[in-house]
C-alpha positions in Angstrom: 2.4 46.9 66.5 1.6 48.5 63.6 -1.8 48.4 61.7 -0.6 46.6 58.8 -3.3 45.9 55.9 -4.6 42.4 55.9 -3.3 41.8 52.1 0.4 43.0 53.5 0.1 40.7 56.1 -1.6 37.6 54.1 1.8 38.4 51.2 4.6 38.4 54.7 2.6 35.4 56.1 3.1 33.5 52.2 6.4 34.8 51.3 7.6 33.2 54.9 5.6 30.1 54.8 7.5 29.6 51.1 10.8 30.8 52.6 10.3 28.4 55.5 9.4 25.5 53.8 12.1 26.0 50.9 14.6 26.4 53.7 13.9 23.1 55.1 13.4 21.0 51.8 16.7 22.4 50.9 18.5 21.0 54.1 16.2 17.6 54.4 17.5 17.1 50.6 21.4 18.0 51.7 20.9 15.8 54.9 19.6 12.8 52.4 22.8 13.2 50.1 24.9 13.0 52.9 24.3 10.0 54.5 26.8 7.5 55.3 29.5 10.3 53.9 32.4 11.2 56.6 31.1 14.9 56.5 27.4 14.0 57.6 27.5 14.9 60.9 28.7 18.7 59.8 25.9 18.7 57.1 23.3 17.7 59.8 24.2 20.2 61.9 24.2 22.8 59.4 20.8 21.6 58.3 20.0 21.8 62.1 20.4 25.4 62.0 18.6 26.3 58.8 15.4 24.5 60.2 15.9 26.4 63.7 17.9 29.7 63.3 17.6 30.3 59.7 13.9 30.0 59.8 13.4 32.0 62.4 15.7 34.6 61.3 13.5 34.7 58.2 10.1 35.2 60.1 11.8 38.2 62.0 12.7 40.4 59.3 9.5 39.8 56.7 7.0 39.5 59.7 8.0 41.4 62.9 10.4 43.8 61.8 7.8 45.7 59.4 5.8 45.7 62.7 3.4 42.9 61.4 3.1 40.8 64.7 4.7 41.1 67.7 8.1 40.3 68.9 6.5 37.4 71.7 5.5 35.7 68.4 9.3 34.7 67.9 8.9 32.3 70.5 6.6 30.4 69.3 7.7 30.1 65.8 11.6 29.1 67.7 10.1 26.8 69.3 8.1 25.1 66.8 11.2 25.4 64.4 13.3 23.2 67.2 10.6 20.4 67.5 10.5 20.3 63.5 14.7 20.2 63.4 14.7 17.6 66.6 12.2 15.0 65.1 13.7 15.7 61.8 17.7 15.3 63.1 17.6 13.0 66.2 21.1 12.5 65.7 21.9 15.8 66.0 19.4 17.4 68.4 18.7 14.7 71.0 15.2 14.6 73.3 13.3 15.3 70.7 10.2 13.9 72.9 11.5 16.6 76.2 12.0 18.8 73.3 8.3 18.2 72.1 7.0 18.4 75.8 8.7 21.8 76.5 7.5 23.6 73.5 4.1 22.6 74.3 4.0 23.4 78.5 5.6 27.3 77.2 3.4 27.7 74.6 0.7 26.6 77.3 2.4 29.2 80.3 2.3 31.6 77.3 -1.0 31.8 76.9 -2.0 31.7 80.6 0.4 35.0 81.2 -1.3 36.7 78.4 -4.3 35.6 79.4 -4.1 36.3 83.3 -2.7 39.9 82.1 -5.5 40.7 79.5 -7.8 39.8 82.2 -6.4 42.4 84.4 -6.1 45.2 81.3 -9.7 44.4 80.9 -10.5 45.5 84.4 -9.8 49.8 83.0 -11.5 48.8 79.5 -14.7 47.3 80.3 -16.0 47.7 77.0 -14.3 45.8 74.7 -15.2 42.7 73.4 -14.5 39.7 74.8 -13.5 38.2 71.5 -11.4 41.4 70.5 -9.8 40.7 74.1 -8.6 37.0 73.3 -7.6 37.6 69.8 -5.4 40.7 71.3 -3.6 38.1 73.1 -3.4 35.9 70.9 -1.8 38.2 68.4 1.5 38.1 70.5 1.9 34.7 70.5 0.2 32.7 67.7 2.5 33.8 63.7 -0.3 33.5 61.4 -3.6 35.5 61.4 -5.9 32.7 60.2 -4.2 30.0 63.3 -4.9 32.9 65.3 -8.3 33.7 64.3 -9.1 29.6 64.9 -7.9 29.8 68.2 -9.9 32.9 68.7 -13.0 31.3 68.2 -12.0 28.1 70.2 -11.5 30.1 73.1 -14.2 32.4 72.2 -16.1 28.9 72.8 -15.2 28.1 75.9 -15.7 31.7 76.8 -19.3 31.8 76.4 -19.8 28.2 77.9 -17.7 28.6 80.7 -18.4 33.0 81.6 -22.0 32.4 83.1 -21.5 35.7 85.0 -20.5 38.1 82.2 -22.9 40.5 80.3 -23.8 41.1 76.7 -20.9 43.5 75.1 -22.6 46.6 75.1 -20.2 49.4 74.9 -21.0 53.3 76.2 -23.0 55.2 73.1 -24.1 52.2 71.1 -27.4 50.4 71.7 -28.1 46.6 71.4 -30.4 45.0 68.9 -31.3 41.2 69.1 -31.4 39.3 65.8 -31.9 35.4 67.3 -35.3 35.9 69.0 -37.9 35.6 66.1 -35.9 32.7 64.7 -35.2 31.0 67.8 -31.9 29.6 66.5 -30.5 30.2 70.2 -32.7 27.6 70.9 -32.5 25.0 68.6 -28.8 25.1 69.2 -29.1 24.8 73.1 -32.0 21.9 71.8 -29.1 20.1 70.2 -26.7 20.4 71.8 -28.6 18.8 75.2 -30.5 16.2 73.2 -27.4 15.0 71.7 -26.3 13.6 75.1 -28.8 11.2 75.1 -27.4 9.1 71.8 -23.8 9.5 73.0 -24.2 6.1 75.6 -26.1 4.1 72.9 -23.9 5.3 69.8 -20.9 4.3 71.7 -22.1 0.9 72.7 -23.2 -0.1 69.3 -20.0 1.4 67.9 -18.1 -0.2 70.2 -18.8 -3.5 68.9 -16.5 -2.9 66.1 -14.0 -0.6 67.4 -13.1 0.6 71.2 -11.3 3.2 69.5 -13.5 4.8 67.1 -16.4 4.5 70.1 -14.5 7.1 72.5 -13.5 9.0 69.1 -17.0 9.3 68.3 -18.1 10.0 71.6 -15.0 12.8 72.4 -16.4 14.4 69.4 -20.5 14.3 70.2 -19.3 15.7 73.7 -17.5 18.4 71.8 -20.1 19.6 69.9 -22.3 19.7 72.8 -20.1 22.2 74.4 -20.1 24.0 70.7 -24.0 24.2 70.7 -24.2 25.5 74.2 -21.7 28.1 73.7 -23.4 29.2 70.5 -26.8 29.3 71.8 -25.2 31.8 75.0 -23.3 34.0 72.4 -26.4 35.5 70.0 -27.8 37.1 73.6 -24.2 38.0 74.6 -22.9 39.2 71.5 -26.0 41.9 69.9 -26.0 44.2 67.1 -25.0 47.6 68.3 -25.8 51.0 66.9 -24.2 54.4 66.9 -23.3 57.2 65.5 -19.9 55.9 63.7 -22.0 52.9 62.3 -23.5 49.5 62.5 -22.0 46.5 64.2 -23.5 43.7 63.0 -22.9 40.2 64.9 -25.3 37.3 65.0 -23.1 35.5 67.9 -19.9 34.4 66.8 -21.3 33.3 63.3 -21.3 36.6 61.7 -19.8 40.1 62.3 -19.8 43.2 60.3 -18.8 46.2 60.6 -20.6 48.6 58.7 -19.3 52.6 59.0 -22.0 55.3 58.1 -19.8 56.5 55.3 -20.4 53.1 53.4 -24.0 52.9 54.0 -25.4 53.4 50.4 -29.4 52.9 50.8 -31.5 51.4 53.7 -34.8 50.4 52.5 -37.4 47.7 52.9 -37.4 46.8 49.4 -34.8 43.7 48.8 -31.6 44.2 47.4 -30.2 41.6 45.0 -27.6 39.5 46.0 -28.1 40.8 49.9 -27.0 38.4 52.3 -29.3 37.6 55.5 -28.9 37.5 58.9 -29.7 35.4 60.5 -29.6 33.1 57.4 -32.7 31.2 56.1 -34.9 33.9 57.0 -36.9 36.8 55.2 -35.2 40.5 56.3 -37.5 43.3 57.6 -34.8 45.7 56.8 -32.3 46.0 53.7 -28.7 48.2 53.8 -26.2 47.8 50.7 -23.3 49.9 50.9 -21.3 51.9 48.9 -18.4 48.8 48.3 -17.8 45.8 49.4 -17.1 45.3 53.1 -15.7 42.3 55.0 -17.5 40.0 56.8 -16.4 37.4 59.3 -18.1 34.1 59.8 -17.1 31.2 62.6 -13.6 30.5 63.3 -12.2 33.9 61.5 -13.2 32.5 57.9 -13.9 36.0 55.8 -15.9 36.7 53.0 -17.1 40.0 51.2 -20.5 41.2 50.8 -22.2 44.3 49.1 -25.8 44.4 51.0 -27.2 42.4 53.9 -31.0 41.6 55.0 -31.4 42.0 58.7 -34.3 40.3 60.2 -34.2 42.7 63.8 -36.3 41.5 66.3 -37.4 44.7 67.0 -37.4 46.1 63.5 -39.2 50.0 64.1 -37.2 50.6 67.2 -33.7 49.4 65.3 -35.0 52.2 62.4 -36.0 54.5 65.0 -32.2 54.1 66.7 -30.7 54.8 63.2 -32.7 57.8 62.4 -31.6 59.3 65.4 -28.2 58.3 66.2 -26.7 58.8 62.2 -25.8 61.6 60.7 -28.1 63.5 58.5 -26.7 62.6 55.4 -26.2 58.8 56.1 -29.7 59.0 57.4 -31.8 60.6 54.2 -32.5 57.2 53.0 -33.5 55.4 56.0 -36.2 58.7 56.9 -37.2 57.9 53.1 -38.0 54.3 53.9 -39.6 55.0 57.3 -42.1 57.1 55.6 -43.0 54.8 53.4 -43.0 52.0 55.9 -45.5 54.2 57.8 -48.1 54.8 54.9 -47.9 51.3 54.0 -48.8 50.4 57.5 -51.8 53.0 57.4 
């Protein structure tokens, strides 16, 4: 697949989407006319095959013939297509509720082959991320980048609550920096998330009162984000800032990850930089970098956002300026050797 640039891919992803939808307004609307005419059954079926074919026919040529996602992606989008024409046309396309069924065990088979088969690729490439590794396979199934991003970071989820064996991500050359200690947001997440299993009996008693429904609603959702805190609170350990000589990876768990290459490193200082955003948030950074443009940042559940400067708050802030120092290139590194003098006066 090729590495298309996320503003092609967002323009294919909308032109289709508009395509798609236009295709099927277009045939519910002739379906509509037709009723009760002798030629409604040949008008059904025709609409029938703009909501399956048609649609589908669109996604392959703006989508995965540039090389945009995968060819496995066609799958799902036929199948979703034939649920959409057989609760649409039940007169035409029959078992819409076997058709529903089906489309949801593949999709479910789908992503249990990709899965079982990224966890056997992952045995020759120990070092990539775990994340990277489920949004990989998710790539060949799910059409749209920002679905697939969501997903990502379910699964990511259950990942980190259910992988009690696995190791922080450290990949060969980089080193690992900590940002959750000195806050201790791992903790208050992993505090939540326990604590709020002892309200879920009494909430769903009292709510139950006025709704049976709403009570095991509530409660589904309070176990839910139980699972969420947990998983959070394993994933700042699991996922650390790593250093080396091609740049900065910055993640704070799955809430935040940057990547920040030495070429866009502009100034790293102790001094704060206007409009910098920190990490972990609500706390006072011990070390400032801005770069040279804006980059792009990701935040939970592949929502994206661009910054100019962040404020690091490193848990072990001399030996993360120590690492850069000696692992980035001379140039990249002028700035920082100008701040760690300083730094080192200040403290004398």
């Amino acid at each position: 697949m090729s590495t298309a640039s996320p503003a092609r891919l967002r323009n294919s992803q909308l032109t289709f989407l508009a395509l798609g939808l236009l295709a099927n307004v277009l045939a519910s609307v002739a379906v509509h006319r037709a009723a009760g005419a002798e030629r409604y059954r040949l008008v059904a079926f025709g609409a029938a095959l703009d909501m399956t074919v048609t649609v589908t026919a669109l996604y392959y040529w703006l989508i995965v013939r540039p090389g945009l996602r995968r060819k496995s992606s066609l799958v799902f989008v036929a199948l979703m297509c034939l649920t959409r024409a057989a609760f649409a046309l039940p007169d035409v396309i029959p078992g819409r509720a076997l058709i529903g069924a089906g489309a949801e065990i593949a999709l479910v088979a789908a992503l249990a082959i990709s899965f079982r088969r990224a966890r056997r690729l992952s045995a020759d490439r120990p070092d990539t991320d775990p994340v990277e590794r489920i949004r990989a396979v998710l790539s060949g199934i799910v059409p749209f980048r920002t679905a697939e991003r969501a997903l990502a970071g379910e699964f990511s989820i259950l990942y980190y609550l259910f992988a009690w064996r696995a190791k922080p991500h450290v990949p060969a050359g980089s080193r690992p920096f900590t940002l959750h200690k000195q806050s201790g947001v791992n903790d208050l997440f992993l505090m939540v998330g326990l604590l709020s299993l002892l309200e879920v009996g009494p909430v769903h008693l009292v709510i139950a009162r006025w709704s049976v429904t709403g009570a095991w609603i509530l409660t589904g959702l309070s176990l839910y984000g139980m699972l969420w805190a947990v998983a959070l609170s394993r994933s700042f350990a699991m996922r650390p800032t790593l250093v080396s000589d091609r740049g900065i990876l910055l993640r704070f768990g799955l809430l935040f990850s940057l990547w920040v290459p030495v070429e866009s490193i502009r100034s790293i200082s102790a001094t704060p930089v206007p409009g910098a955003v920190p990490v972990p948030r609500n706390t006072s950074g011990n070390l400032f970098i801005e770069f040279t443009e804006p980059l792009e940042a990701e935040k939970m559940l592949g929502f994206t956002t661009r910054i100019s400067a962040v404020a690091i708050r490193a848990d072990d802030a001399q030996s993360f300026r120590d690492t850069l120092l000696e692992l980035m290139p001379e140039n990249t590194s002028r700035p920082l050797k100008s701040y760690c003098q300083t730094a080192v006066v200040e403290q004398e």
